[in-house]
N, C-alpha and C positions, 0 to 999 in steps of 0.2 A: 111267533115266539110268544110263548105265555108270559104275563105281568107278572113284576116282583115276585106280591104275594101271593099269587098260583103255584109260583115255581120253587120258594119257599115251603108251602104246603105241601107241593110234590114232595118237595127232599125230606121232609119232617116225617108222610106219612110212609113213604119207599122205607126208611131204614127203620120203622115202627113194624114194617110188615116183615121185612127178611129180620129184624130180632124176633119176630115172632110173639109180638104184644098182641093186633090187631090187624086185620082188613079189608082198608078202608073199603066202603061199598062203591067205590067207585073202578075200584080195580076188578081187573078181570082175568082170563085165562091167562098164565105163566108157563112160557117155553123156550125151549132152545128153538136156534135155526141148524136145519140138516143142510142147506146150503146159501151160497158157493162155499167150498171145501176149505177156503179164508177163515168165514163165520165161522164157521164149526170148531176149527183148531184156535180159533179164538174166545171161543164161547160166550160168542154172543147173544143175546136173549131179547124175547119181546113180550110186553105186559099189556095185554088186553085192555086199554080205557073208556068207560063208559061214553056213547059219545050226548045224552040225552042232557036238555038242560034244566032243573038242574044234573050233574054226572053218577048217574045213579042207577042199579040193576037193582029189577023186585028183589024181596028179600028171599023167595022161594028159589029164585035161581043159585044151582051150587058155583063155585068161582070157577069149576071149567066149563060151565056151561054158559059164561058169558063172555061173549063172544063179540068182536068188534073189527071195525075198519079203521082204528088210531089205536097206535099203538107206542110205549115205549119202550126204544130202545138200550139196553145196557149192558153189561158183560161183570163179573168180579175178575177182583186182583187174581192173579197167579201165586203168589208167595203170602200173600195175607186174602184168603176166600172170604173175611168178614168184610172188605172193602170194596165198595163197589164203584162204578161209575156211571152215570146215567148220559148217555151219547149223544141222543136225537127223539124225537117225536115224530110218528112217522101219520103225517093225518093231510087230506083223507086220501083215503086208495091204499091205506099201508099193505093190501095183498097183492097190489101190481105194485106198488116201488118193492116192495122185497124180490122180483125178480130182476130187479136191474141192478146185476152180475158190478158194473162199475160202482155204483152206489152202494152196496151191500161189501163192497171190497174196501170203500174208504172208511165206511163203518167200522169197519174189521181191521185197517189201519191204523184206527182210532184206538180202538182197543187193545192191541198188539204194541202202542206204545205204554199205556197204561200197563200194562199187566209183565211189561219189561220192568218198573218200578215198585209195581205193587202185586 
């Protein structure tokens, strides 16, 4: 789990970037998941985080060309798409946990109650 004010920061710089102010150089490729067929109908997503310390991609690299093994996870609202929700952090090995079908389903549970509200 990240401290306080890391996860603070997350939240501050996550809704700085989906308003489309700025982003941070520490984020990275932005995607949906194609599966389990859960995620997908829940539209969950994963944001590429630097994993370097300090968290940070040269500045020549474009944002999909950075590329990582932590990633966060999140999904927007269903009825309000400006609201989001930030899930989980998936580090390290976020390309083998995203194949565990059970974990990627509670993910996706997560999100599917959220987006019942939001």
């Amino acid at each position: 789990m990240l401290p306080e004010p890391d996860l603070s920061r997350l939240k501050t710089d996550f809704q700085h970037y989906k308003e489309g102010i700025y982003t941070p150089n520490y984020f990275g490729r932005d995607g949906d998941f194609s599966h389990p067929l859960l995620a997908r109908q829940e539209e969950l997503w994963h944001l590429h985080l630097a994993e370097s310390e300090p968290p940070t991609w040269p500045r020549w690299k474009s944002q999909y060309q950075r590329t990582s093994d932590h990633w966060l996870v999140y999904c927007p609202g269903f009825y309000n798409t400006t609201y989001y929700l930030l899930i989980a952090i998936l580090k390290p090995d976020a390309h083998n946990q995203a194949h565990n079908i059970e974990m990627m389903n509670g993910l996706a549970a997560i999100a599917e109650d959220f987006r019942q509200r939001y």
